[in-house]
C-alpha positions in Angstrom: 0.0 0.0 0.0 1.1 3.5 -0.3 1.0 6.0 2.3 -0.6 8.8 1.4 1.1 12.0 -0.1 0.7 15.2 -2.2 0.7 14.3 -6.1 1.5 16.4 -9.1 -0.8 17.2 -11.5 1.8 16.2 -14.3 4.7 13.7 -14.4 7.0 12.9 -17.6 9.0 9.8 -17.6 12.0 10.4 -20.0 12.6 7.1 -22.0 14.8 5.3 -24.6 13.0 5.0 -27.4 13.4 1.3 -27.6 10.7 -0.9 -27.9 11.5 -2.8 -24.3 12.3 0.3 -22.8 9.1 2.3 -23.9 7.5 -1.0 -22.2 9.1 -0.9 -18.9 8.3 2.9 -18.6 5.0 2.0 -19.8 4.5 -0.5 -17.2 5.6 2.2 -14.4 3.9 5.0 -16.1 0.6 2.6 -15.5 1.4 1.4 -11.9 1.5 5.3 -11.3 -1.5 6.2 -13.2 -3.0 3.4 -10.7 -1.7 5.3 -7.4 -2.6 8.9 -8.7 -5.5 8.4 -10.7 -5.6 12.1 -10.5 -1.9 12.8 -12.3 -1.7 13.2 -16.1 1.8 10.3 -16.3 3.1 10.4 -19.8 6.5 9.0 -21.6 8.9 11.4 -23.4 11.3 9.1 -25.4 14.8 10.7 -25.9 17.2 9.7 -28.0 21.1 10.6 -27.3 24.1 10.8 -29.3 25.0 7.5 -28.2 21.9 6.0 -29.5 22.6 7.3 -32.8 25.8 6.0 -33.3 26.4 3.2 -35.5 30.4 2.7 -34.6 32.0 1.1 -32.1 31.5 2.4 -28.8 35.1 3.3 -27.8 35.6 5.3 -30.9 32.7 7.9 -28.8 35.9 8.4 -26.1 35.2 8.3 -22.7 36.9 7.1 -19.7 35.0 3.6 -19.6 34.1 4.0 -16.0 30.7 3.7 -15.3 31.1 0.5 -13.6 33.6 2.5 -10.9 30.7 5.3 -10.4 28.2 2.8 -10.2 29.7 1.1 -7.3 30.8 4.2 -5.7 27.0 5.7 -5.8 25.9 8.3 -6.0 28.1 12.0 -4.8 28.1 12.3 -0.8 26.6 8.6 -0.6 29.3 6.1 1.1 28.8 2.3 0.3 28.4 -0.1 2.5 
């Protein structure tokens, strides 16, 4: 159950514009609608560079270290 709260009016999820992503966010985009019948949830796909590019990913550069942010968290959020 959720405890009740304030709701906005309007929420945008932001979305890949692949078929399985626009599916997950339209899966959360409806278990929202379901909690806040009154908020108007709708799905903005956006497209980056990245999904545009048809070469290999290391020519885009980059430091290739999103695996040593992800474990580090988020900034001012120690591990455990």
């Amino acid at each position: 159950m959720v405890p009740a709260m304030e709701h906005p009016e309007r929420l945008t999820i932001a979305s890949r514009p692949s078929t399985m992503a626009l599916f997950q966010a339209g899966q959360v985009r409806d278990r929202l609608a379901h909690w806040y019948p009154e908020t108007d949830v709708t799905i903005l796909p956006v497209s980056t560079e990245g999904d545009r590019w048809a070469g290999r990913l290391a020519d885009l550069g980059g430091k290739g270290d999103l695996h040593q942010g992800r474990r580090a968290g988020p900034p001012g959020v120690q591990p455990r």
